[in-house]
C-alpha positions as CSV (number, residue, x, y, z in Angstrom):
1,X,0.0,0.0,0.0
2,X,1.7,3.2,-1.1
3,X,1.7,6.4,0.7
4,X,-0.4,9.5,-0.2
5,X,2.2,12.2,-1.5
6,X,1.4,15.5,0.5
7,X,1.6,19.0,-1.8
8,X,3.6,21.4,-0.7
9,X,1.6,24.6,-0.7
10,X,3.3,28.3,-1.6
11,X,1.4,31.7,-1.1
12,X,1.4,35.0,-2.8
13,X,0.7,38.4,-1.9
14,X,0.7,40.3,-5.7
15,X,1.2,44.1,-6.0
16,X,-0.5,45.8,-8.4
17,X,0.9,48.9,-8.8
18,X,-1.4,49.3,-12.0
19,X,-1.4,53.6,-12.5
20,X,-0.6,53.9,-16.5
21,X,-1.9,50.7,-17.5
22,X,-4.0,47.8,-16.6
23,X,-2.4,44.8,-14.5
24,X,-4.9,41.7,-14.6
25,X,-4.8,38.9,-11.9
26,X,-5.2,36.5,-14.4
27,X,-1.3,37.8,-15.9
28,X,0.2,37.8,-12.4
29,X,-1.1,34.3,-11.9
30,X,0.3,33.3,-14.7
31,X,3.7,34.3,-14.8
32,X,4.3,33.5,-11.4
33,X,3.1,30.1,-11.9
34,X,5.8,29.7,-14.7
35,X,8.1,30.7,-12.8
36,X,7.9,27.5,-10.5
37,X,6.1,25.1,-13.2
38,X,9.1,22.7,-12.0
39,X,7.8,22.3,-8.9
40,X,5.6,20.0,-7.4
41,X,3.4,23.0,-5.2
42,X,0.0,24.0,-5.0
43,X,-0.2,27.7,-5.5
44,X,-2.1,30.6,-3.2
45,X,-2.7,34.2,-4.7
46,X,-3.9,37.0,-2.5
47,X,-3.7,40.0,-4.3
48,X,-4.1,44.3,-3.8
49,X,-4.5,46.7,-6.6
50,X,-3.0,49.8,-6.0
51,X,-3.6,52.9,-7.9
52,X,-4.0,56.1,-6.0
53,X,-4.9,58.6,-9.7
54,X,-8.0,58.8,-11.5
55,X,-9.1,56.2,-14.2
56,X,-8.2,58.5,-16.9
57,X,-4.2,59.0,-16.4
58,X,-2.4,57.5,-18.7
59,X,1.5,58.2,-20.2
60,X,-0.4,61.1,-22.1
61,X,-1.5,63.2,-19.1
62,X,0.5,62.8,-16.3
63,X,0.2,66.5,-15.6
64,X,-2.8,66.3,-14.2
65,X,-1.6,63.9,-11.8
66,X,-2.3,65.2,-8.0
67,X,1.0,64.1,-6.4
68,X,0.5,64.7,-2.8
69,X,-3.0,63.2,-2.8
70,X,-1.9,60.0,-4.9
71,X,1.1,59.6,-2.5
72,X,-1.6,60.6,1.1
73,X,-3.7,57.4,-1.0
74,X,-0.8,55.0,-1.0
75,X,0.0,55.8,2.7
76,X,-3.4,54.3,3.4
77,X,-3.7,51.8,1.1
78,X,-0.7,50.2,2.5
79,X,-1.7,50.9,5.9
80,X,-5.2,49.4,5.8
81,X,-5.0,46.8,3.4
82,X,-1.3,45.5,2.7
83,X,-0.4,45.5,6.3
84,X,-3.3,43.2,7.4
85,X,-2.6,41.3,4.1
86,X,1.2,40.9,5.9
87,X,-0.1,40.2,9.1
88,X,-2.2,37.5,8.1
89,X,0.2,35.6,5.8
90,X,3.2,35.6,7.2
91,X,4.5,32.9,5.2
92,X,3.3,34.0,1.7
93,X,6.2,35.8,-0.6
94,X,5.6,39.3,-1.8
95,X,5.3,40.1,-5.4
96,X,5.2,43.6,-7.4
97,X,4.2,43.9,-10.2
98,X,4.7,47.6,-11.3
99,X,3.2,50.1,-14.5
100,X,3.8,53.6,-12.5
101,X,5.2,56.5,-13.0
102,X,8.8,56.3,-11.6
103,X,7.8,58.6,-8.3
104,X,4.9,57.1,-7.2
105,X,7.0,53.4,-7.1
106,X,9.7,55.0,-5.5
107,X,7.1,56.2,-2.9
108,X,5.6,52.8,-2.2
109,X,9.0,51.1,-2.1
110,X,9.7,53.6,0.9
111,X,6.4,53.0,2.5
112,X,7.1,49.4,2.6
113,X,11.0,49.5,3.8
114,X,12.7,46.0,4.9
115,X,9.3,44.4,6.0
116,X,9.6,41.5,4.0
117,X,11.4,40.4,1.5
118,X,9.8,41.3,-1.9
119,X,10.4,39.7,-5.3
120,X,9.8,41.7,-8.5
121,X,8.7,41.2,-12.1
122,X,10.0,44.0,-14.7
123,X,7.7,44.8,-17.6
124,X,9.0,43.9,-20.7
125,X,9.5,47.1,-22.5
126,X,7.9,45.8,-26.4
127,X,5.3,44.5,-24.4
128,X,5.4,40.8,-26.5
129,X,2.8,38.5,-25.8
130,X,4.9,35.5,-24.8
131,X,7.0,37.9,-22.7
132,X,4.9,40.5,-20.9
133,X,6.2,40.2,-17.5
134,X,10.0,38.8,-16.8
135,X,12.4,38.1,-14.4
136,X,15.7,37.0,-16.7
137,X,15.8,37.3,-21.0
138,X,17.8,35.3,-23.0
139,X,21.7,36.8,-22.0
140,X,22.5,36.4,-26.1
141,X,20.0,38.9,-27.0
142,X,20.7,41.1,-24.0
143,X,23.5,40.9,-22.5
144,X,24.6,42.1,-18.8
145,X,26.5,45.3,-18.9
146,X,28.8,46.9,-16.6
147,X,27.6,49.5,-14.5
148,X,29.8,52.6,-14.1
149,X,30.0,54.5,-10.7
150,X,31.0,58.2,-10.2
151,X,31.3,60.8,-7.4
152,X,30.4,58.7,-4.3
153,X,32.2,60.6,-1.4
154,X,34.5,59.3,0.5
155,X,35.5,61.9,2.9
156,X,33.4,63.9,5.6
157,X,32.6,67.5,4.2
158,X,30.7,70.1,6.5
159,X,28.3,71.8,4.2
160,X,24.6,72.0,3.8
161,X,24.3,72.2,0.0
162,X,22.5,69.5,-2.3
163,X,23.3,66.3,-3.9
164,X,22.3,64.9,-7.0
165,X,22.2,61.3,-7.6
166,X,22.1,60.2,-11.3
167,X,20.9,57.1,-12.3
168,X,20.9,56.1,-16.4
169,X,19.6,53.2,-17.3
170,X,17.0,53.5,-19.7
171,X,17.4,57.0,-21.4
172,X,20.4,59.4,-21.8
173,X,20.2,62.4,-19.4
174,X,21.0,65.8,-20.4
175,X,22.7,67.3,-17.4
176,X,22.0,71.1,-18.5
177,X,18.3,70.3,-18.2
178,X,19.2,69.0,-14.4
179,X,21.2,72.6,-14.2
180,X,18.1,73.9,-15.3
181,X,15.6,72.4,-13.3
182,X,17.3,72.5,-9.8
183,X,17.9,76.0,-8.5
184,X,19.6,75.1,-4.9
185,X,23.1,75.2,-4.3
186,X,24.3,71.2,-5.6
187,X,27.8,70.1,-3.5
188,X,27.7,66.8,-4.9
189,X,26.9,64.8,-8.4
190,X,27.3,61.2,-7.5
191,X,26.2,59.1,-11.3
192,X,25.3,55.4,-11.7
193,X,25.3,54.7,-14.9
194,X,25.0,51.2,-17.3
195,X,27.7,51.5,-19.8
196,X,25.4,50.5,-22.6
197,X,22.0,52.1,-22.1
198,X,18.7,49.4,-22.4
199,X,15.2,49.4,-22.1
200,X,14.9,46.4,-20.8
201,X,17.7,44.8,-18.2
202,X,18.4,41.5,-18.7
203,X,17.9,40.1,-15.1
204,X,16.6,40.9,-11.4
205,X,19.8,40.4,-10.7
206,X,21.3,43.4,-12.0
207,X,18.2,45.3,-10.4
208,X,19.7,44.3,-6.9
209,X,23.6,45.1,-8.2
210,X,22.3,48.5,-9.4
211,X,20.0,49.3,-6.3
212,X,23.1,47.9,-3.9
213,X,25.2,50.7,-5.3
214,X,22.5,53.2,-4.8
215,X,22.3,52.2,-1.2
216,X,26.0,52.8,-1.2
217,X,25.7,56.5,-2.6
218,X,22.7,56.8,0.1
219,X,25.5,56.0,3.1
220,X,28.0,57.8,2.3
221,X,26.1,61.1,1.8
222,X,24.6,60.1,5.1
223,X,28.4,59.3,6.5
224,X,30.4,62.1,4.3
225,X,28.2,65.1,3.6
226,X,25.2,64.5,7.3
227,X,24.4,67.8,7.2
228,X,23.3,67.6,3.1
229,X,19.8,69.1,3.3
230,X,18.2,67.3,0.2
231,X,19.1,64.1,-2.4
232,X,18.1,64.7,-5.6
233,X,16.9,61.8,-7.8
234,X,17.4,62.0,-11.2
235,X,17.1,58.6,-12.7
236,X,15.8,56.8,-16.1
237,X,15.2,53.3,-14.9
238,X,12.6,50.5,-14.8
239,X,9.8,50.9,-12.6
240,X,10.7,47.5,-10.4
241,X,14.1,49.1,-9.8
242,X,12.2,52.1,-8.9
243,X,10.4,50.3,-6.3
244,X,13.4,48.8,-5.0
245,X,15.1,52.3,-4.9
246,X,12.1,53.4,-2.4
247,X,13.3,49.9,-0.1
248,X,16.7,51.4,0.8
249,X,15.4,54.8,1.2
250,X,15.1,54.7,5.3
251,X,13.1,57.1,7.0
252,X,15.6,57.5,10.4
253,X,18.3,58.2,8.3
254,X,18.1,59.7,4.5
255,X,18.1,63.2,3.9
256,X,14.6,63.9,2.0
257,X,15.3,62.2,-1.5
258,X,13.4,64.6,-4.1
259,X,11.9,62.7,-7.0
260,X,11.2,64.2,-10.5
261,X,8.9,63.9,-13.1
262,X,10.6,64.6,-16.4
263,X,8.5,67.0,-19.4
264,X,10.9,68.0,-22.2
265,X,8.9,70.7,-22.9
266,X,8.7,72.4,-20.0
267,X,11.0,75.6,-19.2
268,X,12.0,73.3,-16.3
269,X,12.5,69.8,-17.3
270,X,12.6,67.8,-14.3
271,X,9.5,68.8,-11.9
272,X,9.7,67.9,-8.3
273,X,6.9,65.9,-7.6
274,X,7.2,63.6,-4.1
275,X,9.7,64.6,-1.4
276,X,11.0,60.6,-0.1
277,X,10.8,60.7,3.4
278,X,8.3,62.6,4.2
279,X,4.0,62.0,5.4
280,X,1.8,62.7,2.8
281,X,-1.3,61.4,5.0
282,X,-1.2,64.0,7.9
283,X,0.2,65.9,10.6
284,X,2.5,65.3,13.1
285,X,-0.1,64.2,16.6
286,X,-1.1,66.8,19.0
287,X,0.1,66.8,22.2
288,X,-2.3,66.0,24.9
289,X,-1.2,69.6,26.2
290,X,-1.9,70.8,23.0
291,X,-5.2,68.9,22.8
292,X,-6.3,70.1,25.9
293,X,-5.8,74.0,25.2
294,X,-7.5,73.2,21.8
295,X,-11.1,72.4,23.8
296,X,-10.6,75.1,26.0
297,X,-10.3,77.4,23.4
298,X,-13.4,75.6,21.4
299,X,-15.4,75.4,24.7
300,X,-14.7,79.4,25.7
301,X,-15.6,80.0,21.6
302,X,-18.9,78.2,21.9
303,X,-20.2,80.0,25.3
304,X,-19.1,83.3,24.5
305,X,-18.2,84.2,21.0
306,X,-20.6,82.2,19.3
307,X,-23.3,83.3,21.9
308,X,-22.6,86.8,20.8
309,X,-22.0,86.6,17.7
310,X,-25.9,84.5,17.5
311,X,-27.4,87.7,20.1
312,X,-26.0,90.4,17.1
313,X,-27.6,88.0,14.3
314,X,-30.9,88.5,15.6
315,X,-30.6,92.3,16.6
316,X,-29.4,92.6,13.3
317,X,-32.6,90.9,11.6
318,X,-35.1,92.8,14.3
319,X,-33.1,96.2,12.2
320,X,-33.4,94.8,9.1
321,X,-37.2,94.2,9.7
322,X,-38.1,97.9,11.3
323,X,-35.5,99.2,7.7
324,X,-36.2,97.2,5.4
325,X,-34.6,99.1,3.0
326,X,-30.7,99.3,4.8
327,X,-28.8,96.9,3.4
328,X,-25.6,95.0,5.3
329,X,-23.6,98.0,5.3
330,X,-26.0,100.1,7.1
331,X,-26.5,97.9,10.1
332,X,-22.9,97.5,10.3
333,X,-21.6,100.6,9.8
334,X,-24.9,103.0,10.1
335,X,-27.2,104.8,8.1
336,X,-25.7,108.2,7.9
337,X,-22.1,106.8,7.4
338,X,-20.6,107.7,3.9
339,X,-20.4,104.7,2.0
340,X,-18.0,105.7,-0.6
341,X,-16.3,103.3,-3.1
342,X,-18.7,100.6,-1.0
343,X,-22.2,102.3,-2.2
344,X,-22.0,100.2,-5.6
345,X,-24.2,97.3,-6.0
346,X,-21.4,95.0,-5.8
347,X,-21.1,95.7,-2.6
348,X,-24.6,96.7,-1.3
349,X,-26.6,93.4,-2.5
350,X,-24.7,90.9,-0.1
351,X,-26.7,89.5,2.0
352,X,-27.4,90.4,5.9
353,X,-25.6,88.3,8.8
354,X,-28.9,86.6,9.5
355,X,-29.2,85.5,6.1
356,X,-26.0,83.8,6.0
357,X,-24.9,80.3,6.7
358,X,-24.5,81.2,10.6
359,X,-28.2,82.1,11.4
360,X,-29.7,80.3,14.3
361,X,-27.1,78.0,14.0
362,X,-25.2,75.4,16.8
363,X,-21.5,75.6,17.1
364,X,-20.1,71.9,18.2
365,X,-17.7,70.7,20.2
366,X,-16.7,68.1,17.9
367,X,-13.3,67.7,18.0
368,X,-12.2,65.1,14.9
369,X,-12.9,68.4,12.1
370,X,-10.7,69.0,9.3
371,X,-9.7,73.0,9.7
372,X,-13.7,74.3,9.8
373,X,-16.6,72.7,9.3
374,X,-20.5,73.4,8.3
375,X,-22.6,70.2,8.7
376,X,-26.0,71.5,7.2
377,X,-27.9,68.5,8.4
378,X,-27.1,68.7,12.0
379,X,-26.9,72.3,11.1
380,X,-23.5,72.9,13.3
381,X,-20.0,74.6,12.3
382,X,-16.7,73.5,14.3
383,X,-13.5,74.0,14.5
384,X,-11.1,71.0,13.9
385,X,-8.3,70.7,17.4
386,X,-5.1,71.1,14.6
387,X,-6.9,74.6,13.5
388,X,-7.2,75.8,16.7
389,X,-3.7,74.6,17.4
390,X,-2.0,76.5,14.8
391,X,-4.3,79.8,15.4
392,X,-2.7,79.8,18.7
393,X,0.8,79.4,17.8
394,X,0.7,82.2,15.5
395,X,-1.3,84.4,18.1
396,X,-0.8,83.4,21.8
397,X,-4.1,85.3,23.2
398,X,-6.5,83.8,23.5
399,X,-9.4,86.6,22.6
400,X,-6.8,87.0,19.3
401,X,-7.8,83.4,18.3
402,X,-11.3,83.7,19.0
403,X,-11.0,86.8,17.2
404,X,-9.6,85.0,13.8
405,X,-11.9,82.1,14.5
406,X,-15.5,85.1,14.0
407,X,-13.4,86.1,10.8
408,X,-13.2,82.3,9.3
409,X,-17.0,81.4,9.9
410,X,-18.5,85.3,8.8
411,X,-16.5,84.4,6.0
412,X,-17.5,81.0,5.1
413,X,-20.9,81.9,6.2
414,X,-21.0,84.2,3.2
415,X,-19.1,82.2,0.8
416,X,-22.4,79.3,1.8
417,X,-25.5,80.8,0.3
418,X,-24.1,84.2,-1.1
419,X,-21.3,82.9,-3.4
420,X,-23.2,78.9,-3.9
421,X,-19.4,77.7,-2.5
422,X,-21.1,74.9,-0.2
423,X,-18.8,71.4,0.3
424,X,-20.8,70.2,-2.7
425,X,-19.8,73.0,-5.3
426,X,-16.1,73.6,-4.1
427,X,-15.0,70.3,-6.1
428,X,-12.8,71.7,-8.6
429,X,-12.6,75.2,-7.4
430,X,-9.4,76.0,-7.8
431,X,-9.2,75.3,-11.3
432,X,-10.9,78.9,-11.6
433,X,-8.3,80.9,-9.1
434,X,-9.4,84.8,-10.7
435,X,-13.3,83.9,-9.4
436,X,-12.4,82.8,-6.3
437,X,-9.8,85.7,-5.6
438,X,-13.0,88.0,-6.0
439,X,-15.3,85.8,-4.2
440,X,-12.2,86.0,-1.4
441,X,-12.1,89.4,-1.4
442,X,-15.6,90.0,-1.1
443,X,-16.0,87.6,2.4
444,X,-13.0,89.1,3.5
445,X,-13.9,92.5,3.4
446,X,-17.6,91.2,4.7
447,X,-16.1,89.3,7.5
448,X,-13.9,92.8,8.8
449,X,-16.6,94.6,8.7
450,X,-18.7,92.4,10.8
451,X,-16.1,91.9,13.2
452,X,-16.0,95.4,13.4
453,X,-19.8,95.7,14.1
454,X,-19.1,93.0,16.6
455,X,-16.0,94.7,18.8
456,X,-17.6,98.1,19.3
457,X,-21.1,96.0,20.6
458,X,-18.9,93.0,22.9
459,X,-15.6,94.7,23.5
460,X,-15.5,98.6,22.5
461,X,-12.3,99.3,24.2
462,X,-10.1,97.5,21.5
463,X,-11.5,100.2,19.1
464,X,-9.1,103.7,19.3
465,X,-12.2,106.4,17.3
466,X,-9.7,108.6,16.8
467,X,-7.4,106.1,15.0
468,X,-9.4,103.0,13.6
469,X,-6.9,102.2,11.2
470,X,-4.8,100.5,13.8
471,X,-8.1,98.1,14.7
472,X,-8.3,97.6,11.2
473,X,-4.5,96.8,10.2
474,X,-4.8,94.7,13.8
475,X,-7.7,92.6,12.5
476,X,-5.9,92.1,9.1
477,X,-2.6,90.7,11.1
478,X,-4.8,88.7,13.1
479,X,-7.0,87.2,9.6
480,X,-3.5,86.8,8.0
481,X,-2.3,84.5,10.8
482,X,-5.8,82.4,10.2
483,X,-5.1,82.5,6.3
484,X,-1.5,80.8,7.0
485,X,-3.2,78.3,9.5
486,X,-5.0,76.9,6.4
487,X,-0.9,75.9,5.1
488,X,1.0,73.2,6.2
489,X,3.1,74.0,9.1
490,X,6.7,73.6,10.5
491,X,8.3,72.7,7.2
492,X,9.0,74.5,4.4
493,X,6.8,75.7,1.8
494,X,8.0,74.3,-2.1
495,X,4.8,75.7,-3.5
496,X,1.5,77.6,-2.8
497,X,-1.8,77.6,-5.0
498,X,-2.0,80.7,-7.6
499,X,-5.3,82.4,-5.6
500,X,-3.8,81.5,-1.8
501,X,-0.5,83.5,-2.8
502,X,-2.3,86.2,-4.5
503,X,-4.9,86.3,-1.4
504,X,-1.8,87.0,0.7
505,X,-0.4,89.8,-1.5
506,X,-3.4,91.6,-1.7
507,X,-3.9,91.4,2.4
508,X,-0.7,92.5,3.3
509,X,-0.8,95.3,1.0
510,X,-4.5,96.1,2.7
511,X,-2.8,95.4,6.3
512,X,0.0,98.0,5.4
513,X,-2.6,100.6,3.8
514,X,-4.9,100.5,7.0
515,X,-1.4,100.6,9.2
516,X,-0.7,104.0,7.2
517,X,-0.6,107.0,10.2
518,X,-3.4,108.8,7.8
519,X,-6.0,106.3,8.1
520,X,-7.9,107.6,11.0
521,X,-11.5,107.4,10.4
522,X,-14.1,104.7,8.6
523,X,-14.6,106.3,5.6
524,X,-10.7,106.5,5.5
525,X,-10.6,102.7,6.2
526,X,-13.5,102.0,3.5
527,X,-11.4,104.2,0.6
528,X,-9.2,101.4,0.8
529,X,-11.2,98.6,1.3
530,X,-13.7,98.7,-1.3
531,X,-11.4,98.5,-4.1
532,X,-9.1,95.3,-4.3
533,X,-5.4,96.1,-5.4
534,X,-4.6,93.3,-8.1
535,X,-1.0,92.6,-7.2
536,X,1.2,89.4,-8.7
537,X,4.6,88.5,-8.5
538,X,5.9,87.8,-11.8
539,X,8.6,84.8,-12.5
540,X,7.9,82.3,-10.6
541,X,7.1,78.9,-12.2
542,X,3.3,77.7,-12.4
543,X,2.3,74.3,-12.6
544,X,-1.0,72.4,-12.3
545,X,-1.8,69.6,-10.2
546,X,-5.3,68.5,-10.3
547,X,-7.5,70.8,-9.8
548,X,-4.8,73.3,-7.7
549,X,-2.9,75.8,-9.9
550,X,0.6,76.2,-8.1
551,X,3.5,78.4,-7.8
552,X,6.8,76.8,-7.4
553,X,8.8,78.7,-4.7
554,X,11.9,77.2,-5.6
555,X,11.9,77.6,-9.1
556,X,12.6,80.8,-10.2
557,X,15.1,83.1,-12.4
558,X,16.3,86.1,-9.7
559,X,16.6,88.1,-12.7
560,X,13.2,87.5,-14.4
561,X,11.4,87.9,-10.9
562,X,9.7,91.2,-10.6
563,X,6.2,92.5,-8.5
564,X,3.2,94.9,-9.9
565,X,-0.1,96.3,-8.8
566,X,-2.9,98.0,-10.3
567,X,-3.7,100.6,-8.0
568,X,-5.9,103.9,-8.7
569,X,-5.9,103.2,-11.9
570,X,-2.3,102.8,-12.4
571,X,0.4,100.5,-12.8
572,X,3.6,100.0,-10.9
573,X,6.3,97.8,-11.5
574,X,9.4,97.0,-9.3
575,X,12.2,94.6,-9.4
576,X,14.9,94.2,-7.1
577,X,15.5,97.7,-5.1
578,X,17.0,98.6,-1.8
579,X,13.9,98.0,-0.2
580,X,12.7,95.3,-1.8
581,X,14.7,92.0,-2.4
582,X,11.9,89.3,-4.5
583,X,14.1,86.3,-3.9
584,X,13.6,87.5,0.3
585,X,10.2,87.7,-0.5
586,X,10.1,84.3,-1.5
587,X,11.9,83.1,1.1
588,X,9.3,84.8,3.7
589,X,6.5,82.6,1.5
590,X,8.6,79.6,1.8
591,X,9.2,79.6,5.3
592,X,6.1,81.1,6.7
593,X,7.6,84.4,8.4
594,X,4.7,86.7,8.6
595,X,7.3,89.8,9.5
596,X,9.5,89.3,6.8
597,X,6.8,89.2,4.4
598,X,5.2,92.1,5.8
599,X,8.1,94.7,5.9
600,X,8.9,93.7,2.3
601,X,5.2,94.5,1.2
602,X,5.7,97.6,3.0
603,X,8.5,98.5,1.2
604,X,7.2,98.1,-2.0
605,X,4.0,100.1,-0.8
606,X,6.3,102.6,0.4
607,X,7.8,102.9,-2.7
608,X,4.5,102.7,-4.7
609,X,3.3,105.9,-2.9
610,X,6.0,107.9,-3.4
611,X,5.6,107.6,-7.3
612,X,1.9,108.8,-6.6
């Protein structure tokens, strides 16, 4: 009587990293099971797609590609689906398939380290039938070249300047488009390069021999030049060896490794894309201090401010109803005030506080709010705890915060019914940046003014009569710290969207106006106020990521950069003066200093109004 032979069983978790084309189970399955048709095992798939972009990208529009949120998607995809997958097979190998731009495998390669071993397939570049998927070609037909190293450090330099890492595998790279394209300070050019370029490598093997050496470039910049401040990655290469690039990426000890997307058209090349090494999903956790002062400040917001704020709704609407014919303007700033520039229709049909958003509303204690938030079935708006954090750090008092936090909601209680920007329209918004500057404006202006209204009723001694420009200019610093609260904070700023940076220009122009010794009564305040200075900075380099327009703080030409306004009907144009340096201007964007920022604008305005 013979035995029965037991099966030996194998398991497979398959990647999918299916972004510019499709990736089937059915090919997986069937390539891997070639690969151990010798064997004698029954076979286990388990498999996760993974494609973080629309269903429309393809190689023809990767433009439109939304980086940051494709990367924020992979963070959770492989936090709530391949680490389960992990934990529950222990035993089953890991497979990657890969059709993904070269960033976005780079990125999942980091986000899955030294977990588990992974195995790769590389995509066979003609795409035959027989031969879609491959770990080794015939070595007749393609043979394994050398690879040729260059400029790995191998003594200890104390700078703080860049390094480039070159990697050409697949295409030439034209180092004058790199020159181009990166506009730091570069200490170092370290290349890997295959002494015959080829589209497809012959092996797996030489994926590991080239991604060793870049793991040896990695360490010594880590061991020679610690105090390098970013790795550039410049490299034409298959997308498994992308992948396997992002592996030896670690996230306790790289510098940030900057990936590129390359456009030959473009005035600059190679476009940063994904910063390595960095959380695209969220912020580092509050504190439980931090949490803490958060709800205090919410709590003190919701019995007070919010109480008030409700109380001068209805007075406002028992005005309105004994005058019916006063618009917003005239219950804010009184009937026999001069309007001025503000007594055109633009300004005089927006609606009334109590026909806003805010009316007879609840605010909630909810704490779990991304930035603000109007929930029009519970009919509640909060305030998210990382908002309120960041108000705070910028401002420090308390009634300052509170103060910032009236301006958001008047504001978005405007923007609700007033401008139809509820969380069903905004999809898409950005795409139309000069509409949305206006629609700004107008809220912002809206929300001052009812602030206004609000300080002389609930605390009338922050109000100098004699010199209101100061509580003007005051409220402006205080809406400009709630504007940068709405940024990422504590690292520095590559980019900002088109209508946020030209919503900062035009505030801190207002802010210095108001702070002008002149401005001393409310007509004076509303002369400046009802018309909205168009001011850009010119020279910096735009690009589009889907549906946010952004300007590339980093990529500029010192001498192309220059600032205008139209002002009174005139234009005025200034480059670098004594008083105004544009690439410190910059630097004040990119790094979040309100002062610098500030004094520069004033400068120019200074300068502006001597030309007058």
């Amino acid at each position: 009587m013979s035995k029965t032979r037991k099966i030996e069983k194998k398991g497979f978790i398959v990647i999918q990293h299916a972004i510019l084309t499709e990736i089937s189970d059915k090919e997986c399955e069937k390539v891997i099971s070639e690969s151990h048709k010798d064997e004698d095992i029954s076979l286990y798939f388990e498999h996760i797609k993974i494609r973080p972009v629309p269903d429309h990208i393809s190689h023809k529009n990767m433009d439109e590609i939304n980086w940051r949120e494709a990367a924020a998607i992979q963070e959770s995809l492989v936090e709530d689906q391949l680490k389960p997958l992990l934990k529950k097979f222990p035993d089953y190998e890991v497979i990657y398939f890969g059709a993904s731009p070269i960033p976005l495998a780079v990125h999942l390669g980091y986000l899955m380290e030294d977990w588990r071993r992974v195995n790769i397939f590389l995509r066979h570049h003609k795409e035959s039938e027989d031969q879609r998927w491959y770990q080794n070609l015939d070595s007749e037909k393609v043979p394994a070249l050398p690879l040729v190293v260059n400029g790995i450090p191998n003594d200890a330099y104390d700078i703080n300047d860049d390094v480039v890492v070159k990697v050409q595998v697949s295409y030439a790279i034209n180092d004058d488009e790199i020159k181009k394209s990166i506009t730091s300070d570069v200490a170092k050019t370290i290349s890997l390069n295959l002494e015959k370029l080829q589209l497809d490598l012959n092996s797996i093997q030489k994926c590991h021999e080239i991604t060793d050496r870049f793991e040896d470039a990695l360490k010594a910049v880590g061991d020679n030049l610690p105090n390098t401040d970013t790795i550039h990655l410049i490299a034409t290469i298959p997308v498994g060896l992308a992948f396997l690039f992002g592996r030896k990426i670690r996230s306790n000890v790289s510098s940030p490794v900057q990936t590129y997307q390359y456009n030959k058209n473009a005035d600059f090349p190679y476009n940063p894309v994904l910063a390595i090494n960095q959380s695209y999903v969220g912020f580092t956790p509050l504190t439980k201090k931090e949490i803490k002062k958060a709800k205090s400040i919410r709590k003190s917001f919701q019995k007070g401010s919010w109480q008030n704020l409700q109380s001068m709704i209805r007075s406002n609407k028992e005005q309105a109803e004994r005058n019916p014919e006063d618009n917003w303007l005239d219950l804010v700033l009184g009937k026999n005030t001069s309007k001025g520039d503000m007594g055109t229709q633009y300004w005089k049909n927006l609606q009334k506080l109590d026909e806003t958003a805010l009316a007879e509303k609840e605010f909630t204690l909810k704490e779990n709010i991304d930035g603000y938030e109007y929930d029009d079935k519970e009919e509640t708006w909060g305030i998210g705890n990382r908002m309120i954090h960041d108000l705070n750090k910028r401002l420090t008092d308390t009634n300052e915060v509170e103060r910032a936090i009236r301006v958001v909601l008047i504001h978005e209680g405007l923007h609700y019914y007033q401008h139809n920007l509820s969380h069903i329209t905004v999809e898409g918004i950005g795409r139309f940046p000069k509409i949305v500057e206006d629609a700004d404006y107008q809220a912002d202006i809206y929300a001052i003014l009812y602030e206004y209204a609000y300080t002389k009723l609930y605390a009338p001694t922050d109000i100098d009569k004699n010199n209101l420009g100061r509580f003007f200019a005051k409220t402006l610093d205080i809406a400009l710290a709630a504007l940068w609260s709405f940024n990422d904070p504590g690292v520095t700023m590559k980019e900002i969207q088109v209508r946020r940076l030209n919503r900062f220009l035009i505030w801190y122009w207002q802010c210095v106006a108001l702070s002008d010794s002149r401005v001393k009564t409310i007509e004076d305040v509303i002369g400046i106020l009802a018309t909205k200075p168009v001011i850009e900075i010119k020279g910096l380099s735009l690009r589009t990521e889907g549906e946010r327009v952004e300007c590339q703080l980093e990529r500029y030409v010192e001498s192309n950069l220059e600032i205008g306004i139209f002002i009174n009907n005139r234009i005025f144009r200034s480059g670098n003066t004594g008083y105004l340096r544009l690439p410190d201007l910059i630097k004040g964007f990119r790094e979040r200093d309100h002062q610098l920022v500030k004094d520069l604008i004033e400068g120019f305005y200074r300068g502006v109004m001597n030309q007058r």
